[in-house]
C-alpha positions in Angstrom: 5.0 -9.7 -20.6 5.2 -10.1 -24.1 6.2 -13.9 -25.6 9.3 -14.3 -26.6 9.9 -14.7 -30.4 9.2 -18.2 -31.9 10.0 -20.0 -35.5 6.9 -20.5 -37.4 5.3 -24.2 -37.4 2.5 -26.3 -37.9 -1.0 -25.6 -35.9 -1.1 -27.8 -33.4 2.7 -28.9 -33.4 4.9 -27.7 -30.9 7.5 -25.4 -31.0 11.1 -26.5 -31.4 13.0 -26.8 -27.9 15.3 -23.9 -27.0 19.1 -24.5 -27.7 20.9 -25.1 -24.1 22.7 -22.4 -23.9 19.5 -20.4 -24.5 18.1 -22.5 -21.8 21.2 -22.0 -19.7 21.3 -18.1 -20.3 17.2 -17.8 -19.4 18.2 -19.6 -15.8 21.6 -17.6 -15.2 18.7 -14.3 -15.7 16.2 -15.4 -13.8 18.9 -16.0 -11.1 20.3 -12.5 -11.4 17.3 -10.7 -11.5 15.9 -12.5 -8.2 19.1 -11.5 -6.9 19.2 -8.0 -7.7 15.7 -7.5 -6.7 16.9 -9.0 -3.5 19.8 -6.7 -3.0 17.4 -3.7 -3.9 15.4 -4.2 -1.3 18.3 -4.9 1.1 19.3 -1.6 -0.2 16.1 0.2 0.6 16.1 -1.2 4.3 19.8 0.1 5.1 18.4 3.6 3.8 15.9 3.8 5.8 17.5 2.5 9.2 20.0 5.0 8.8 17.9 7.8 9.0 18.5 8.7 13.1 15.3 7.8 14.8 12.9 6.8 11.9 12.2 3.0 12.4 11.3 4.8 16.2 9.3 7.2 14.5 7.4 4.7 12.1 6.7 2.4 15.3 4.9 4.7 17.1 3.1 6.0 14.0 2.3 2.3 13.9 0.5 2.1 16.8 -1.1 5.5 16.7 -2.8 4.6 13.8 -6.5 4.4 13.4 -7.9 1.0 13.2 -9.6 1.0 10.3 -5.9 1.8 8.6 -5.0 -1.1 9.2 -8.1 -3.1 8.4 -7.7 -1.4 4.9 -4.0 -2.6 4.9 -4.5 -5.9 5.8 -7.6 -7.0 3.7 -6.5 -4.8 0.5 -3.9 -7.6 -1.0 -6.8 -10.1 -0.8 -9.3 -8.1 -2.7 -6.9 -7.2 -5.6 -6.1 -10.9 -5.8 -9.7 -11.3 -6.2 -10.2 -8.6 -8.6 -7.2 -9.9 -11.3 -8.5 -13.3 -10.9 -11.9 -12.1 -12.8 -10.2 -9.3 -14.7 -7.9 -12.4 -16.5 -11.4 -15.2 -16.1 -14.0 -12.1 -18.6 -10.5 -12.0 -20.8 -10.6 -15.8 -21.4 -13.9 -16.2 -21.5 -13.8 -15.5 -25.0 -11.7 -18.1 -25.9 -13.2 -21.2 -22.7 -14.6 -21.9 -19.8 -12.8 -21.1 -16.8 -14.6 -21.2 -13.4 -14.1 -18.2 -10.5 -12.6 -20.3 -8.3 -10.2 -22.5 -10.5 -9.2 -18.9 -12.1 -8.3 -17.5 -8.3 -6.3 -20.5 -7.9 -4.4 -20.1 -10.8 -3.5 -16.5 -9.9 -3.2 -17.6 -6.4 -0.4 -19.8 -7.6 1.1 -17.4 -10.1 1.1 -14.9 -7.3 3.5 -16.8 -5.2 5.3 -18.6 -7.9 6.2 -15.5 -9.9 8.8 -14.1 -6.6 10.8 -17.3 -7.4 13.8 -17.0 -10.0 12.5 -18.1 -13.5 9.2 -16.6 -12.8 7.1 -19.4 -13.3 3.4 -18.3 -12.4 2.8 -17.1 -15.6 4.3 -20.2 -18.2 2.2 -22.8 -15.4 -0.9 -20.7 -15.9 -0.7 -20.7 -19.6 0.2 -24.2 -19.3 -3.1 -25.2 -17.6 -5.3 -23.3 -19.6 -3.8 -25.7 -22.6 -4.3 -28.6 -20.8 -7.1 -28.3 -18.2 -9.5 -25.8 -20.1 -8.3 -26.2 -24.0 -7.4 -22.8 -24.3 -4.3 -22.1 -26.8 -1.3 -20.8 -25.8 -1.9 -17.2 -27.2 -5.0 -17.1 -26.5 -4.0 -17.3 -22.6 -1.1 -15.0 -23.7 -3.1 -12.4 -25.4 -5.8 -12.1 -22.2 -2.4 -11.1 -20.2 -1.8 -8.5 -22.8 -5.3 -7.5 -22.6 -4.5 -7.6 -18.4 -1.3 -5.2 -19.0 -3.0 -2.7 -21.7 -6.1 -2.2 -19.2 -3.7 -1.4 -16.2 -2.1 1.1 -18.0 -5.4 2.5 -19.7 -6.5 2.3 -15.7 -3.4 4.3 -14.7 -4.3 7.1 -17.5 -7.5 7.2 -16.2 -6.9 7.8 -12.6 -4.2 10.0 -13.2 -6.5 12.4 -15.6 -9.4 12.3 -13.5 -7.2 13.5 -10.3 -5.7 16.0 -12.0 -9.7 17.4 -13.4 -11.1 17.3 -10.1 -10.9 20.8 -8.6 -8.4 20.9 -5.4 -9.6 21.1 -1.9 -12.3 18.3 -2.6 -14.0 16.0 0.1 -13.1 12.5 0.3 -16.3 11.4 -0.4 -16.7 13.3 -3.6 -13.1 12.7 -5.0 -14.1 9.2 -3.9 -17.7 9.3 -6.2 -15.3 10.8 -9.0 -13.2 8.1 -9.3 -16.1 5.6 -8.4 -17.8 6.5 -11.7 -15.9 4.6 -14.4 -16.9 1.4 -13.1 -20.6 1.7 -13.2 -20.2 3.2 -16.6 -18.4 0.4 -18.2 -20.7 -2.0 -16.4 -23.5 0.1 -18.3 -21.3 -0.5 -21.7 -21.0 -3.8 -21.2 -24.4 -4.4 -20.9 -25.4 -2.5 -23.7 -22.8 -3.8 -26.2 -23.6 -7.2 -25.5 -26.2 -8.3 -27.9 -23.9 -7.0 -30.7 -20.9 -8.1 -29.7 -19.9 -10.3 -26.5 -16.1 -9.8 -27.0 -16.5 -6.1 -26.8 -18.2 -6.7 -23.8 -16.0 -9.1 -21.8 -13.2 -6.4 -22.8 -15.0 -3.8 -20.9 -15.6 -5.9 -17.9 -11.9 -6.5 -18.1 -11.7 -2.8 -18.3 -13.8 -2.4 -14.9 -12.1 -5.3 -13.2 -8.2 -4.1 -13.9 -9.5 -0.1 -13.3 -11.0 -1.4 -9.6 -7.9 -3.1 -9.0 -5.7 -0.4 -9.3 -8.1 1.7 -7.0 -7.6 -0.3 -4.4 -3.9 0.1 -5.2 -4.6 4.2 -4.4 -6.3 3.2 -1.7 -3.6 0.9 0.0 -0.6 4.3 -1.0 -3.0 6.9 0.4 -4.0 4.7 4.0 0.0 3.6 4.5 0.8 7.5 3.8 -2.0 8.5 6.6 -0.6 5.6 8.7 2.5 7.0 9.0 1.6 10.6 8.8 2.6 11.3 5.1 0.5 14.0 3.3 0.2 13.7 -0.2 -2.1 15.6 -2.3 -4.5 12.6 -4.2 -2.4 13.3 -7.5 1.0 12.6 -6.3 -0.7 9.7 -4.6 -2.2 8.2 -8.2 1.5 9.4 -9.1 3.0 7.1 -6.9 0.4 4.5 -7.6 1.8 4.7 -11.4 5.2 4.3 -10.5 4.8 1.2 -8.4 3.0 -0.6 -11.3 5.2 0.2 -13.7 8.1 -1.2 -11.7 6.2 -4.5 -11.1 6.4 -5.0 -14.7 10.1 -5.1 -15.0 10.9 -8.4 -16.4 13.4 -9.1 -14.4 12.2 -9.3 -10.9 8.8 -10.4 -9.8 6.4 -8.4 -8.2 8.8 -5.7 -8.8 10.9 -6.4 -5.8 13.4 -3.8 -5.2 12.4 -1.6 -7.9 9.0 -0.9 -6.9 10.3 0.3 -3.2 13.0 2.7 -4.9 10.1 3.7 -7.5 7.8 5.1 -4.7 10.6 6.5 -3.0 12.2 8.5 -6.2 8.3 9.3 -7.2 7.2 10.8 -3.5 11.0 12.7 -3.3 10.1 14.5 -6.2 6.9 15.7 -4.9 8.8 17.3 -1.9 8.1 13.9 0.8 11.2 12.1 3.1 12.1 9.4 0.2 13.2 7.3 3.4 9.4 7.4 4.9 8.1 6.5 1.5 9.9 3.3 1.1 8.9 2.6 3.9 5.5 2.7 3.3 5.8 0.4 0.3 8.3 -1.6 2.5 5.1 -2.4 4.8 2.8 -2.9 2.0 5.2 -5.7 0.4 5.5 -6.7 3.8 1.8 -7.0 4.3 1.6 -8.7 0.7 3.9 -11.5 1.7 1.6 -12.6 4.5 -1.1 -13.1 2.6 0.9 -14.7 -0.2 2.6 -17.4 1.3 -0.9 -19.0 2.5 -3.0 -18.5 -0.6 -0.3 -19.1 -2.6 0.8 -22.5 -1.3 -2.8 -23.8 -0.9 -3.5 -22.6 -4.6 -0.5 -24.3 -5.7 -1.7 -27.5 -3.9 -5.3 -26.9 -5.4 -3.8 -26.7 -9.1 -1.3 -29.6 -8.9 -4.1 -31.5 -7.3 -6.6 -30.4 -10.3 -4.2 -31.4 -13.1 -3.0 -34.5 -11.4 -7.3 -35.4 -11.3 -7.4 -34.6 -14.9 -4.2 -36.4 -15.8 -5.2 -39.6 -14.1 -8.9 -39.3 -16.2 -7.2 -39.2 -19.0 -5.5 -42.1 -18.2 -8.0 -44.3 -17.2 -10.5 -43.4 -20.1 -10.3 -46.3 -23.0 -9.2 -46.0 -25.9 -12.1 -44.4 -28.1 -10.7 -45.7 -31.6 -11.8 -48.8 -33.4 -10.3 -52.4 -32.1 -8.8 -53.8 -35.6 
């Protein structure tokens, strides 16, 4: 998300506080997106369990499914935290230091903290960085930028190398086809990096945000098998599109509401039940919050308790000018 417009002022001095009814207003919105995004996804349950039959039908899909579905549905949310946490470290490492771990804490935190109203995960994260790892505030808001420009330069790509591929493919070779990018930016990275080490985190951003949303293909195209949806693998990186796009609407976070209508909209036009489609995504938020709630409350914990360390060395570190 882009930051919001700001009068000018001095390096270093901060910006002048918003007026309260600007304040006032950006709670009221907060409040009514969570709301709405609540109500969508009310919405999208009623649809569904007034189809005759279907939460019957999706149960026993459920259980029919092949175990290594499931595997893929549970452990997938975990490795895409992973993989944004060190897409958004290489995009700040050109500007600090930020360790693996602290990172995947921060986005740990963000992750839970952005479903609340106000959306706070990303204004704490770029509040740390200031603090904890003496990053500037657009510094840490250009590397999100950065995050947002690769995930739709990720999208492009998928979607252009699914529609290239010839139809009628193996899994394993459409799998190698869309495989190949990452070793070849790894490759570019390498290369570029005795000329220019910015150019080369980029990429690794690149490669990080790409893998990401492959394992966002992955997690559409295992829920579709689970419940005995077949989608060609371009309607699935279709799909995949749709649902990131919708977890970029401002108003909601993670998307909630929007991204289940999204899927369902996208996978009705490509001729599927729009009712079976969200609910797909309906287990695949569902699956999310699981894992959410845990790493998100122990990385909140883990942050407070980092900043509340660094506060409290502050505070106990004399004072370094001259006694008069």
């Amino acid at each position: 998300m882009a930051p919001t417009a700001t009068p000018p002022h001095e390096e270093g001095e901060p910006a002048p506080p918003a007026s309260p009814r600007i304040q006032q207003w950006k709670r009221w919105k907060g409040w009514i997106g969570f709301l709405l995004g609540i109500t969508l996804l009310v919405a999208a349950a009623v649809v569904i369990t007034s189809s005759p039959g279907m939460i019957d039908e999706l149960w026993v899909k459920l259980r029919g499914a092949p175990a290594w579905t499931v595997v893929v549905l549970i452990a997938s949310p975990v490795v895409s935290w992973v993989l944004v946490g060190l897409c958004l470290r290489v995009l700040l490492l050109r500007f600090g230091t930020v360790g693996r771990c602290e990172m995947l804490m921060l986005v740990g935190s963000a992750w839970l903290l952005n479903h609340l109203p106000m959306r706070p995960g990303l204004i704490g994260r770029v509040g740390y960085h200031k603090t904890i790892n003496n990053i500037r505030v657009r510094d840490a808001i250009e590397a999100t930028i950065w995050s947002l420009v690769f995930g739709a330069i990720a999208n492009v790509m998928v979607l252009s190398i699914t529609l290239l591929v010839p139809e009628g493919l193996s899994t394993f070779t459409l799998a190698s086809a869309l495989l190949t990018p990452i070793p070849l930016l790894v490759l570019a990275s390498v290369l570029i990096r005795a000329r220019s080490r910015n150019a080369s985190l980029l990429l690794l951003g690149l490669m990080y945000r790409y893998a990401d949303l492959l394992i966002w293909l992955v997690r559409y195209a295992v829920v579709f098998i689970a419940i005995g949806i077949e989608a060609s693998p371009v309607r699935i990186a279709m799909i995949t599109a749709v649902s990131q796009l919708a977890q970029l609407i401002p108003i909601t976070g993670g998307g909630l509401g929007f991204r289940e209508w999204g899927v369902g909209i996208a996978a009705r036009q490509g001729g599927h039940a729009m009712q079976a489609a969200m609910s797909a995504d309906l287990i695949n938020r569902a699956i999310e919050t699981l894992w959410v709630l845990p790493i998100g409350l122990f990385s909140t914990w883990w942050v407070a308790r980092r900043v509340r360390s660094h506060m409290e060395s502050i505070s106990r570190t004399p004072d370094a000018s001259p006694s008069p």
